[in-house]
C-alpha positions in Angstrom: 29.8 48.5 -42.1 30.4 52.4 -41.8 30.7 53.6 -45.0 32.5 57.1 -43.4 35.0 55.0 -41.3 35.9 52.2 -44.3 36.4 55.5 -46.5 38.9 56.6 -44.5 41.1 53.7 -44.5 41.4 54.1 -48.2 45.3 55.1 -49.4 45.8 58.7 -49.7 42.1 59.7 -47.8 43.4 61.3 -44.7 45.6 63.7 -47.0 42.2 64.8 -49.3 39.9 64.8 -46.2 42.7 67.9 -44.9 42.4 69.4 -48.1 38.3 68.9 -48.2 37.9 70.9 -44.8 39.5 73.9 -46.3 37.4 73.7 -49.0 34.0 75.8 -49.3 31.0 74.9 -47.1 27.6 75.5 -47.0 26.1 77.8 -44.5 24.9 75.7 -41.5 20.8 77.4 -42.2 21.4 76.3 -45.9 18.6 73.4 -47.0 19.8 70.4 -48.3 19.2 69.7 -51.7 15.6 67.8 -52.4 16.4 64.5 -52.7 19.6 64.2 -51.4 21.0 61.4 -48.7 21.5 62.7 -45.5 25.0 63.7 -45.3 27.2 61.1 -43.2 29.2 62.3 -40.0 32.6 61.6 -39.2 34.1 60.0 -36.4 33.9 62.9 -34.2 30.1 63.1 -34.8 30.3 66.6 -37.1 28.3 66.9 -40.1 29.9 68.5 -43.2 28.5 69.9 -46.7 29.8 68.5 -50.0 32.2 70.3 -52.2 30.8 72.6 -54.7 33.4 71.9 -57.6 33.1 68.5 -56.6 29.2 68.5 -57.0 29.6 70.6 -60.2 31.9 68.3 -61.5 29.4 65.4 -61.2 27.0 66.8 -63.0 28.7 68.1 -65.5 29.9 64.0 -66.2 26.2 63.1 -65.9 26.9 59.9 -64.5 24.2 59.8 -61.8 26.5 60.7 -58.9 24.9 62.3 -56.1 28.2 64.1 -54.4 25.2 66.2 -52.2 24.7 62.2 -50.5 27.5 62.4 -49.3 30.1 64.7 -47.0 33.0 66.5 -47.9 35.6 64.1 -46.1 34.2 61.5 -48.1 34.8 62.8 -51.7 38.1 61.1 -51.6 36.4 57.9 -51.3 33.8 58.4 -54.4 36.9 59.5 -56.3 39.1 56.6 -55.7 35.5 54.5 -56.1 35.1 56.2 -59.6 39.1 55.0 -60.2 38.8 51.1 -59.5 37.0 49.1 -62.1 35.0 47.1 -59.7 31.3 48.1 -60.2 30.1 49.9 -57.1 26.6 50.4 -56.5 25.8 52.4 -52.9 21.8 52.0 -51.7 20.1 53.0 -48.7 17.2 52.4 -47.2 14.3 49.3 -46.9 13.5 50.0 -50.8 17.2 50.7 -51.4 17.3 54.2 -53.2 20.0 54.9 -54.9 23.2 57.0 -52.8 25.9 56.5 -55.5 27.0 54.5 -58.4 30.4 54.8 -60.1 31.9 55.0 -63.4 32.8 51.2 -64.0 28.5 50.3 -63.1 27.5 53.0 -65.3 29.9 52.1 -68.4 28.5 48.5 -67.9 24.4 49.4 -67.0 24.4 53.0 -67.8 24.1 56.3 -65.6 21.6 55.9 -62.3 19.3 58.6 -61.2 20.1 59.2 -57.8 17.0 59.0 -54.7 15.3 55.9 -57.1 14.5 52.5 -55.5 16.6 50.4 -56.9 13.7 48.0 -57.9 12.7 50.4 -60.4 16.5 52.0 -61.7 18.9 48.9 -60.6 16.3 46.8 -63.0 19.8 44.8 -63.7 20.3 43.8 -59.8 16.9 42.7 -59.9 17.5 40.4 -62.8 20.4 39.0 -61.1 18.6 37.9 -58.0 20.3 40.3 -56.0 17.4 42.3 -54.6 16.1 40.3 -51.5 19.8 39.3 -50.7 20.6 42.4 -50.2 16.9 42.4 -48.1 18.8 40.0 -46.0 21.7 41.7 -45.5 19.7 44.6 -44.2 18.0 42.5 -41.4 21.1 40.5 -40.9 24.0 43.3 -41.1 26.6 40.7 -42.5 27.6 40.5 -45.7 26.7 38.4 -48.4 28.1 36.9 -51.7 27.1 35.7 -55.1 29.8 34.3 -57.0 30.1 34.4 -61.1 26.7 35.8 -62.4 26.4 36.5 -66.2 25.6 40.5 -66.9 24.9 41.2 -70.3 25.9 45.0 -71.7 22.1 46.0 -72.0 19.9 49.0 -71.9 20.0 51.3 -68.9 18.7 55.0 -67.8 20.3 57.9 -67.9 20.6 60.3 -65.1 16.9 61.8 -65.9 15.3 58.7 -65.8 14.9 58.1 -69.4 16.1 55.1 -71.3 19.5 55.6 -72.6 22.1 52.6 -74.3 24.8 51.8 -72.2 28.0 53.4 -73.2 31.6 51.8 -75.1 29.5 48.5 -76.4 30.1 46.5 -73.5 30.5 42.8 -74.0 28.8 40.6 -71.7 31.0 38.8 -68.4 30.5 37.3 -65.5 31.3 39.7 -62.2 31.3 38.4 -58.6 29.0 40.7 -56.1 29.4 41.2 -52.9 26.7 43.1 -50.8 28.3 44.8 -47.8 25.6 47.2 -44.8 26.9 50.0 -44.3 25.9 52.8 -42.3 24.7 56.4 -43.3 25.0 58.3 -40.4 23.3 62.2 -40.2 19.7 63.5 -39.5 17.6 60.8 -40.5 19.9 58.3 -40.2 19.9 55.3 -43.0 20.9 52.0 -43.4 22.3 50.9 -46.7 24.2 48.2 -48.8 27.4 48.7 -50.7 27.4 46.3 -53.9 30.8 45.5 -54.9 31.3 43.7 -58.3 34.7 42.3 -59.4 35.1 41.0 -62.6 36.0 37.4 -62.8 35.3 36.5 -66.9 38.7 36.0 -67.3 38.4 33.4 -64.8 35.3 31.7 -65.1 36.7 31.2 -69.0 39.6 29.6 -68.1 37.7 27.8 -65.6 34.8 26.9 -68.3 37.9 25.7 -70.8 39.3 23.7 -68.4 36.3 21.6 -68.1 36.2 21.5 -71.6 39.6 20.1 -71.9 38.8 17.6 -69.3 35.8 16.8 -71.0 37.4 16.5 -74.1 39.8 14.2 -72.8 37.3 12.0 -70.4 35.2 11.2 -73.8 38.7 10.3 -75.5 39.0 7.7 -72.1 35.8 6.6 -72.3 36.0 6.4 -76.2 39.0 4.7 -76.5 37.8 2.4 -72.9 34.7 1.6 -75.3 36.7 0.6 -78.6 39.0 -1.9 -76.9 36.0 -3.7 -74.7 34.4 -6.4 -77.1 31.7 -4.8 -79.5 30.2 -8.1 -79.2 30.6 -11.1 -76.9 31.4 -14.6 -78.5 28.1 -16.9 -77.4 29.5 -19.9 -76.4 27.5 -23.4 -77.2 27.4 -24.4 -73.5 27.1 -20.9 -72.0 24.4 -17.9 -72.0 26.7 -14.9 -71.4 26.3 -10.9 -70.3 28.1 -7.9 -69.6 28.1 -4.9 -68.9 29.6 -1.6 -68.2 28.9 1.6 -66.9 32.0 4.4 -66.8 32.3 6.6 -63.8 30.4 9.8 -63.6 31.0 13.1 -65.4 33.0 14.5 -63.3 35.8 11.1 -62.6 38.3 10.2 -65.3 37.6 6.3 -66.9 39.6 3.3 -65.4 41.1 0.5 -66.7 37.9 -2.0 -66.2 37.5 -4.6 -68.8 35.9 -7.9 -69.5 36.4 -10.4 -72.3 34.8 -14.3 -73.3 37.1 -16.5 -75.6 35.7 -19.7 -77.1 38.8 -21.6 -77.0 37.6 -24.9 -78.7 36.3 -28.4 -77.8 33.4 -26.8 -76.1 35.7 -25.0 -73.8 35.3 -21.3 -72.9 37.5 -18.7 -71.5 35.8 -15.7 -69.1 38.2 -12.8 -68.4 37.6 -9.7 -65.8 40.2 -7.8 -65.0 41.0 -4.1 -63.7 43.7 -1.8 -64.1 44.5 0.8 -61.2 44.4 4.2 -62.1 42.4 6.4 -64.2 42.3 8.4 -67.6 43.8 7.4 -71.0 46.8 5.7 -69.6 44.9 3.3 -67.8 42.6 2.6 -70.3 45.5 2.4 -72.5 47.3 -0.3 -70.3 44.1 -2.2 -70.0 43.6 -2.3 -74.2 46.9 -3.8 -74.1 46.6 -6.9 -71.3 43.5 -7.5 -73.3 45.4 -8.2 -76.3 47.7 -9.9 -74.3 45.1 -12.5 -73.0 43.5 -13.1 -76.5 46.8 -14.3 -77.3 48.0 -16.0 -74.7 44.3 -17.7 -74.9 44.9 -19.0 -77.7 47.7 -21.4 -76.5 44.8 -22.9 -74.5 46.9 -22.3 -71.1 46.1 -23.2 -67.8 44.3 -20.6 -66.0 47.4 -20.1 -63.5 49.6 -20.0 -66.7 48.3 -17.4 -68.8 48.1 -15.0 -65.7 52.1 -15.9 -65.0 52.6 -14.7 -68.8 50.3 -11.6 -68.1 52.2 -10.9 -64.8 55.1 -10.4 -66.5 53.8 -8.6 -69.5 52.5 -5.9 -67.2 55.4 -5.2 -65.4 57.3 -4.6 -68.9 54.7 -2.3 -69.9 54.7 -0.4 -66.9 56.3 -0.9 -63.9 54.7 1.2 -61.7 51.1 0.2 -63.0 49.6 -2.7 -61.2 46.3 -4.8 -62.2 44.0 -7.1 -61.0 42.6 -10.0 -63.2 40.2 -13.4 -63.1 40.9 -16.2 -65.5 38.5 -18.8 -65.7 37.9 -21.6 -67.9 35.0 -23.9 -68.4 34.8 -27.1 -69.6 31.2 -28.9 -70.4 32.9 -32.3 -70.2 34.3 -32.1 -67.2 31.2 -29.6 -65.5 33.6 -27.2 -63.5 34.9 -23.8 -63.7 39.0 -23.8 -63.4 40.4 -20.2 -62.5 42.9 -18.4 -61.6 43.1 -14.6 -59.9 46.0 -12.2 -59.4 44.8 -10.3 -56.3 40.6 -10.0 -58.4 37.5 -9.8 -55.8 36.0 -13.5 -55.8 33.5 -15.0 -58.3 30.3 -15.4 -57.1 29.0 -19.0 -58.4 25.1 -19.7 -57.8 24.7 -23.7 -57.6 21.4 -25.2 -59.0 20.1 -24.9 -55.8 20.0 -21.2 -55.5 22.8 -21.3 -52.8 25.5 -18.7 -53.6 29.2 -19.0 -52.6 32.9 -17.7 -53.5 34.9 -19.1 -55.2 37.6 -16.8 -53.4 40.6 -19.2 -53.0 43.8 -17.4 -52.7 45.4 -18.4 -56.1 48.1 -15.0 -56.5 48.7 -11.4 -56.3 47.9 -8.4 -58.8 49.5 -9.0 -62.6 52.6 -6.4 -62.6 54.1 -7.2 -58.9 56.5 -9.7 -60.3 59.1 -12.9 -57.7 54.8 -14.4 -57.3 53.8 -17.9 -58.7 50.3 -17.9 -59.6 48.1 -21.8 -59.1 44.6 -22.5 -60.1 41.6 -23.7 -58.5 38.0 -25.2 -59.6 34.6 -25.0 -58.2 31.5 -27.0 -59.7 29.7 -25.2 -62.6 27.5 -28.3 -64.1 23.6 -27.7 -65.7 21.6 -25.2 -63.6 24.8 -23.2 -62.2 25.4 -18.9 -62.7 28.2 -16.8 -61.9 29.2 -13.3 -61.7 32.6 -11.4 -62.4 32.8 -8.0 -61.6 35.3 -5.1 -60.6 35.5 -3.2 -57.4 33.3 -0.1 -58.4 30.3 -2.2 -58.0 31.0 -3.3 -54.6 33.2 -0.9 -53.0 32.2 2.5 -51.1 33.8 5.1 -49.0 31.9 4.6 -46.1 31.6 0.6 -46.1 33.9 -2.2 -46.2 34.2 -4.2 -49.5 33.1 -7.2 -47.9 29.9 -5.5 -47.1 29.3 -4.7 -50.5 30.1 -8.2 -51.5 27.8 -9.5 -49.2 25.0 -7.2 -50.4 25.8 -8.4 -54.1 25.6 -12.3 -52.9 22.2 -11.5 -51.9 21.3 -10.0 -54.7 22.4 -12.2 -56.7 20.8 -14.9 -55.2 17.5 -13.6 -55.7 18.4 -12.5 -59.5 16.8 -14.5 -62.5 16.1 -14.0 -65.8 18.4 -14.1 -68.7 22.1 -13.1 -68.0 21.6 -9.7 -69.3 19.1 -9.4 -66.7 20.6 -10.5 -64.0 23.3 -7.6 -65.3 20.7 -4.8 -64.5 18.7 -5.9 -61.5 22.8 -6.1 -60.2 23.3 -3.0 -60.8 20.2 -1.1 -59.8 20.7 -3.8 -56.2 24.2 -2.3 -55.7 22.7 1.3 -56.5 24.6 1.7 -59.8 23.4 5.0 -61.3 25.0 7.5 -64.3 26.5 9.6 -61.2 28.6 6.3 -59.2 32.1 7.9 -59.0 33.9 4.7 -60.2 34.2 2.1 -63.3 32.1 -0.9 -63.3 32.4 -4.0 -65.2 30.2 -7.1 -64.8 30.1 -10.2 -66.4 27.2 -12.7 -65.8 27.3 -16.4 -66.9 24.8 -19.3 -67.5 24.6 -22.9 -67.9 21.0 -23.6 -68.8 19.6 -27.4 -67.8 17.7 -28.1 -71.7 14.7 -30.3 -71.9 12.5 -31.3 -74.6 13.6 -30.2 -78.2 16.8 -28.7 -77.0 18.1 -31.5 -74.8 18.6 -33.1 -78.4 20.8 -31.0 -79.6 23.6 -31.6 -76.9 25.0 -35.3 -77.1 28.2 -36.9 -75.5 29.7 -40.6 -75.9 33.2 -41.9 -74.9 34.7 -45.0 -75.1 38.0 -45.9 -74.0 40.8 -47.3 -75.7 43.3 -49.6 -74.5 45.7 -49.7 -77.3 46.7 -52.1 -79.6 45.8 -53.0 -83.3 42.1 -53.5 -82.5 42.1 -49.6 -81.2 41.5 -48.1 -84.6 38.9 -50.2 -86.0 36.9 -50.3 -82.7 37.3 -46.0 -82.5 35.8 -45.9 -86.5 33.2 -48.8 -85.9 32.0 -46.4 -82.4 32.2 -43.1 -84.2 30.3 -44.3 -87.1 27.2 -45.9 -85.2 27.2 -42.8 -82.7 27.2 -39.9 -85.5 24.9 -42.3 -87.1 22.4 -42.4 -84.5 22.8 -38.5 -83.9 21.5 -38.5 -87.3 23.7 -36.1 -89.3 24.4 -36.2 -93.1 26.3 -38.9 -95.2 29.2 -36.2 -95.8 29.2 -35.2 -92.2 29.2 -38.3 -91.0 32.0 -39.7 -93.1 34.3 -36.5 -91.8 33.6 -37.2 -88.5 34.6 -40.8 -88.6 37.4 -40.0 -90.8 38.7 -37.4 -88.1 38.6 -39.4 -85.2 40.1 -42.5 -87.1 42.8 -39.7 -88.0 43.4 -38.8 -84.5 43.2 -42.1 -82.8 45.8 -43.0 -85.2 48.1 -40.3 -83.7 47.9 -40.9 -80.7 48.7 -44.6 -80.7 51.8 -43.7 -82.8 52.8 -41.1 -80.3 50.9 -41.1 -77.3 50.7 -43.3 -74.2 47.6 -45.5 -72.4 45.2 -44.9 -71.4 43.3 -43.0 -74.3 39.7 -42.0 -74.8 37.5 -40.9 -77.5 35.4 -38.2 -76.9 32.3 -37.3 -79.7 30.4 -34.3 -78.3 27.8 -32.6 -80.5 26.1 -28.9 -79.4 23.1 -27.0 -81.2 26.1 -25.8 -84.0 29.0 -28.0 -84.1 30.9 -31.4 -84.0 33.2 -32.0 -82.1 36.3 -34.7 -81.7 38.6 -35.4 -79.2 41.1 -38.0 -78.2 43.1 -37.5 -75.3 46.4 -39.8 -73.9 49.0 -39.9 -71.5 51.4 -38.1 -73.1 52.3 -34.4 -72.9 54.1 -33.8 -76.4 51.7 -31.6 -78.4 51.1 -32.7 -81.5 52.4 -30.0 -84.7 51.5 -29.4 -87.9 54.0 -30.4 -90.9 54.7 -30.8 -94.2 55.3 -34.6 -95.0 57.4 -35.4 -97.8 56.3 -37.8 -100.8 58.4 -40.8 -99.4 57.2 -40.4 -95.9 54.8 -42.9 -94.1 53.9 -40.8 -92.0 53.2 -36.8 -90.9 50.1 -36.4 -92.2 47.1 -37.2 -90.2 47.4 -33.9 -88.5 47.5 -32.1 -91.8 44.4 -34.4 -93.1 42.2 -33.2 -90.0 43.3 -29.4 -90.4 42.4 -29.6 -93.7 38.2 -30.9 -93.1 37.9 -29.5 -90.3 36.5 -26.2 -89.1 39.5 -25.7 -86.6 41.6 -28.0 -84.6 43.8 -27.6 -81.5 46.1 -29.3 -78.7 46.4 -28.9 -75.1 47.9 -30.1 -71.7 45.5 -31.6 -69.2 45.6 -31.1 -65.4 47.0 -34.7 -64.6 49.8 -35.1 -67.6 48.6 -36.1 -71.0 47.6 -33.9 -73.8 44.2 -33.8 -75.5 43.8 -33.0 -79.3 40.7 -32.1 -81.1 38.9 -30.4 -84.2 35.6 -29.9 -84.9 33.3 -29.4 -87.8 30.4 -26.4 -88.2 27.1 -28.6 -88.8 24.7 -27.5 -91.4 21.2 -26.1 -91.3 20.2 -29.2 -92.5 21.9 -31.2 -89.6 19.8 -29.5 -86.9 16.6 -31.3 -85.9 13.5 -29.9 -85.9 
């Protein structure tokens, strides 16, 4: 860049360059000043001298300004330079001696000694990493940039080259520099660099509390994402359970990922995944309150197709325009199968004993919040020996792939993943290259259904026996609950509750259930439990019987010794109604 030709574009230079050729010159056989920087030419190729006043002025402010560096059409420039607030810095040659600094760099660093390599008086540029970019910009002859560097108001030099405090206290900010070649034309022509410094503090603040506020407000997502997740998973009897999950990275706003398992009773356990679209505390927000929602609508012990046809249109009352994806899937020991239902979720990946893994990706509805849809459930397989995953699209989906890819990258990892279900959690995620920077939510939930040998096979028992009806049906349903809880040795109290409960609920059913009925004793590593089912669909209710009843109260009796007790639909028609009873320490084998 010519320093002499960029001058003169300046507003108001051609006016003071008139006015600076009428001024005093130095004779032609007059020797430059020692030290001084060979006086630039002008566009016609004619040397001039600098302005006397003008040089006596500079000295007289003692800010370092060598006006003798420069000619006398170019004092216009160092005087508008001396106006802006930019720091301006002016250096020439391969050790880049000083030509000119201006009032704003000497308020900030302090007055420069003209003719010094800047290595030894710009000590500050030097600090900033400026030096061998400006090296480049010598052998290059294109500008170069540094954006938002710290400068701290420090100690500088004063004109003679002793130490001196910089002037006005000057609080440390952050200035952008540019470094611009320019030419220095005259006997012994030069080379030099013009360092330009804006001040930007007032925008790398307000950039610096931005992030702060985001910040701020991403730990508030990811705070109140973390409080509505469970703090701890229920452990079901039949089921070793895991999950996990990892927020997106600093820099993305939290989703709406979430996970849940529900013991729903009778053995029976409920796995939820589910994944609101969009991000920050709304999302999060909508996601705390579906997961409420499911809890709830759990507890009505639901088919899987049901409970998403109640969340569906929960979601759209929330929210209209917010959409979700979800899995519902129940298992059932008894019956050895996982029923679920999905509203537009990626597939389950189940793992059969054999080590083969499939999906269970049978189209059963579309996301929770679309509304007009009926939702249907499906089953796969899930006996003794059998895993599954859940998960949410952040662990399978990229940019640059298709989901399926990533799908088919976590069935292979998966079936190569053993080990407890909390570590088939993290070889899945370090498989699927889940690190603290991944730019989306991930949730994961990995199940188990462990084939027990030895001491533990013990603990898990089941016996059923039929019933046909009649008046024989009760006494047949004690005599088989009494010999079975008997054999399973448990204590004289337990025992008589159990037989007492199933008599109860046998009872029941013959009153107001249909053939054909079935007792079911099941006992796990903590509980008892009873069941009767029938081919009727009424669902049995609690109620107060009155004194001159006969009847009413076997219901009441079994929520009274039991530990809980519940009713629900089957698939086929019917009901099935159970309790069960929390067995002692001292009803445990050992």
């Amino acid at each position: 860049m010519n320093f002499t030709r960029w001058s003169a574009r300046l507003p108001g230079t051609q006016r003071q360059r008139r006015l600076a050729a009428r001024a005093v010159r130095r004779p032609p056989e007059a020797p430059a000043p020692s030290g001084a920087v060979p006086a630039a030419r002008d566009e016609h190729g004619e040397s001039s001298a600098p302005d006397a006043e003008g040089a006596r002025r500079g000295a007289g402010q003692g800010a370092g300004h060598s006006l003798d560096a420069l000619p006398a059409q170019d004092l216009s420039a160092q005087g508008l330079l001396d106006q802006v607030p930019a720091l301006v810095a002016l250096v020439h040659g391969p050790d880049h001696r000083i030509a000119f600094v201006n009032d704003a760099y000497a308020a900030v660093f302090g007055p420069r000694a003209p003719g010094a390599p800047a290595r030894e008086a710009l000590p500050e540029l030097a600090e900033l990493g400026l030096l061998p970019l400006m090296d480049q910009v010598l052998r290059s002859g294109r500008p170069r940039t540094v954006k938002s560097r710290r400068v701290e108001g420090r100690t500088g030099r004063r004109g003679d080259g002793n130490p001196g405090a910089v002037g006005g206290g000057t609080r440390p900010g952050y200035y952008t520099f540019t470094c611009t070649p320019v030419e220095l034309k005259g006997p012994g022509a030069r080379r030099g660099v013009l360092v330009f410094a804006a001040e930007v503090t007032d925008q790398v603040e307000v950039a610096e509390r931005l992030r702060v506020s985001e910040r701020r407000q991403r730990e508030a997502a990811v705070t109140l994402q973390r409080s509505l997740l469970p703090q701890q998973l229920e452990q079901p009897d039949d089921l070793r359970v895991a999950a996990t999950y990892r927020p997106g990275g600093t820099d993305a706003a939290v989703g709406g990922d979430w996970y849940d398992v529900i013991t729903l009773g009778a053995g029976r356990t409920a796995l939820v995944i589910g994944d609101v679209m969009g991000r920050g505390v709304r999302a999060a927000a909508v996601m705390g309150q579906l997961r409420t929602a499911v809890r709830a609508y759990a507890r009505l012990d639901l088919p899987p197709h049901e409970v998403l046809q109640l969340l569906d249109g929960l979601a759209a009352e929330i929210d209209p325009n917010q959409i979700a994806t979800c899995v519902y899937a129940v298992h059932d020991p008894n019956e050895g199968r996982l029923v679920y239902a999905s509203a537009g979720h990626l597939p389950i990946l189940v793992r059969d004993p054999d080590g083969t893994v499939h999906r269970a990706d049978e189209s059963t509805g579309p996301p929770l919040g679309t509304g007009g849809w009926l939702h249907t459930s499906a089953s796969v397989p899930f006996g003794e020996g059998s895993a599954a995953v859940l998960y949410t699209d952040g662990l399978v989906e990229r940019r640059d792939a298709d989901i399926d890819q990533g799908i088919e990258v976590l069935e292979e990892a998966f079936a190569g993943a053993t080990g407890s279900p909390q570590v088939v959690c993290d070889r899945l995620l370090r498989a699927l290259g889940i690190t603290a920077e991944h730019d989306d939510d991930v949730a994961l939930l990995a199940l188990q259904h462990p084939v027990r040998t030895g001491h533990d096979a013990e603990l898990f028992h089941n016996a059923a026996l039929d019933l046909l009806g009649g008046v024989e049906a009760a006494p047949r349903a004690r005599a088989f609950a009494s010999g079975v809880l008997t054999s399973w040795r448990f204590p004289r109290g337990l025992h008589d509750l159990g037989v007492l409960a199933a008599s109860e609920l046998v009872a029941n059913s013959l009153q107001h259930g249909t053939p054909p009925m079935c007792l079911r004793l099941r006992r796990t590593d903590r509980r008892l439990i009873v069941e009767v089912t029938d081919g009727d669909d009424h669902l049995p209710r609690r109620r107060r019987a009155e004194p001159a009843d006969e009847s009413g109260r076997g219901i009441s009796i079994v929520a009274t010794i039991a530990s809980a007790w519940g009713s629900r639909r089957t698939p086929g028609g019917g009901k099935a109604v159970w309790c069960e009873f929390a067995l002692p320490p001292e009803a445990v084998p050992r």
